[in-house]
C-alpha positions in Angstrom: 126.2 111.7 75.2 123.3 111.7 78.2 123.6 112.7 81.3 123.2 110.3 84.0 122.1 110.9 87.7 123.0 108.1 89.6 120.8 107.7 92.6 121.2 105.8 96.2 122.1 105.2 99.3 125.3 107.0 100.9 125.2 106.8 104.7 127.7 104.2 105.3 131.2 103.1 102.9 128.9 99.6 101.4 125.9 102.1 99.9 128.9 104.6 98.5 130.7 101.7 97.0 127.9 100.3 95.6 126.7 103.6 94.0 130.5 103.7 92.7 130.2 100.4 91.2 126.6 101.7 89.2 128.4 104.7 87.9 131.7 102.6 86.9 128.9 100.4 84.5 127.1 104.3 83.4 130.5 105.4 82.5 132.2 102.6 80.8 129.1 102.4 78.4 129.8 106.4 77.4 127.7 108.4 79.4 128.5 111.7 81.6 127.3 111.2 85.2 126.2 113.2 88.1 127.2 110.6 91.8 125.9 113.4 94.7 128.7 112.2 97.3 131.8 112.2 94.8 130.4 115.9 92.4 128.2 117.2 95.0 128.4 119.3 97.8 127.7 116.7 100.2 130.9 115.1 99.3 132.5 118.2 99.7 131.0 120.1 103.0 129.7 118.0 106.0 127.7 120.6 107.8 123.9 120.8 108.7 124.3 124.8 106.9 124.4 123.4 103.9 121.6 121.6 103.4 119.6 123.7 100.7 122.9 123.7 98.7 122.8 119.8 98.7 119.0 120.1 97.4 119.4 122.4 95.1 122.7 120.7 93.5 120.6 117.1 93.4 117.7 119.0 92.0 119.6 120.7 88.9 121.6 117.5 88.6 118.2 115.4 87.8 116.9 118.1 85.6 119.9 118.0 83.4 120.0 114.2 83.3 117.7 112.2 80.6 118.7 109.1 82.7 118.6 108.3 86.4 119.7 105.2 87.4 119.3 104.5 91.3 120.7 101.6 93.8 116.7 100.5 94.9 119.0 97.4 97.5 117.7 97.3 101.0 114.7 96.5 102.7 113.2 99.6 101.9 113.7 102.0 99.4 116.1 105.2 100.7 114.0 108.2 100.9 115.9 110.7 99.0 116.3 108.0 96.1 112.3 108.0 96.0 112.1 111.4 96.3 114.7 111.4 93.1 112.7 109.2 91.4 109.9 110.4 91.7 110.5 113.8 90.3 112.3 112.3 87.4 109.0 110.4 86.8 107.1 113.8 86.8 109.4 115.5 84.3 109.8 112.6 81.8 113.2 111.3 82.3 114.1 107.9 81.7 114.4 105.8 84.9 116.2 102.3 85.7 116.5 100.8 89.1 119.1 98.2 90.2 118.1 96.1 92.4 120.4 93.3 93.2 118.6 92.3 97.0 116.5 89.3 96.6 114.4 90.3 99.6 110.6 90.4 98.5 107.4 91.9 100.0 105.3 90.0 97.6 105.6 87.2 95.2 104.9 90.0 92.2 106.4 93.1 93.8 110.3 94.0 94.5 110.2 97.3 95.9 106.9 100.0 96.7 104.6 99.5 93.9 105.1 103.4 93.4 108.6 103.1 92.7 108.3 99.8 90.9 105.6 101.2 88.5 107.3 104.5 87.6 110.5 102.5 86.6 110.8 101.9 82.5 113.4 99.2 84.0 114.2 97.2 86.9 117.4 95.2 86.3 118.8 92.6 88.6 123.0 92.9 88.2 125.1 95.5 86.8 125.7 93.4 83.4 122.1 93.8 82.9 122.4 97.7 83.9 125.0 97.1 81.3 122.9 96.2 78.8 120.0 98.2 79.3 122.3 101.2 78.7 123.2 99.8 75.5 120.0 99.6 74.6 119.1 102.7 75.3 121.9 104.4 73.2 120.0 102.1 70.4 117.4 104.1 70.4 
C-alpha cells in the first residue's frame, strides 16, 4: 500500500492531536504513514543539535511517500507544511490538504493561492479525507 507523509503543525498538544486524528483516517483506510513528531527524530531528541537530522528524516520521508496529506487549519499556513508541500509538488506526489478552519482571506481562496493551487484536493473534514483516500486507492 502507499506511503503517506502526514504534514502539520506540532508546536503545541491541539496541532499534534490534530495531526493524530489525520493519520488515524490515513491508517484506517490501509495506508503506511510517516507523522514527524511520533516516527521522527523530533519526537525523539529535543535539542537545537539536531536540526539537520530532523530535515533530512522529513525530507526522505516525503520522497518515499506518493501521498502527503497536511493539516492546512490556522490563519496562516505553517511554514514547514508549505515548505513540505511544496517539494512534494516539485517531485509529482499526490497532495491533499485538510482544512477544517472556516476563516477566509477571500470569498474564492482558503489558504495562499500557492498552496491552494498545488493541492489535487482540498477537503473540509476528516470523512471527506476519508473518502478521498478511497478514491484514490480506486485508481
Amino acid at each position: 500500500m502507499a506511503q503517506v507523509y502526514v504534514a502539520g503543525p506540532l508546536f503545541n498538544e491541539g496541532e499534534r492531536w490534530y495531526d493524530e486524528q489525520i493519520d488515524a483516517v490515513v491508517r484506517a483506510a490501509g495506508f503506511t504513514t510517516f507523522l514527524p513528531h511520533r516516527d521522527g527524530v523530533e519526537g525523539k531528541q529535543k535539542s537545537a543539535g539536531n536540526l539537520r537530522a530532523i530535515f533530512d528524516e522529513d525530507r526522505d520521508n516525503v520522497d518515499a511517500a506518493q501521498i502527503v496529506v497536511a493539516n492546512l487549519n490556522g490563519n496562516a499556513v505553517d511554514d514547514g507544511t508549505a515548505w513540505e508541500l511544496g517539494y512534494a509538488y516539485a517531485k509529482g506526489k499526490y497532495l491533499i490538504g485538510v482544512r477544517t478552519d472556516w476563516r477566509k482571506g477571500f470569498p474564492d481562496q482558503q489558504v495562499n493561492l500557492m498552496i491552494e493551487e498545488c493541492l489535487h484536493v482540498m477537503v473540509r473534514s476528516l470523512d471527506e479525507l476519508q473518502q478521498q483516500l478511497e478514491t484514490y486507492k480506486a485508481k
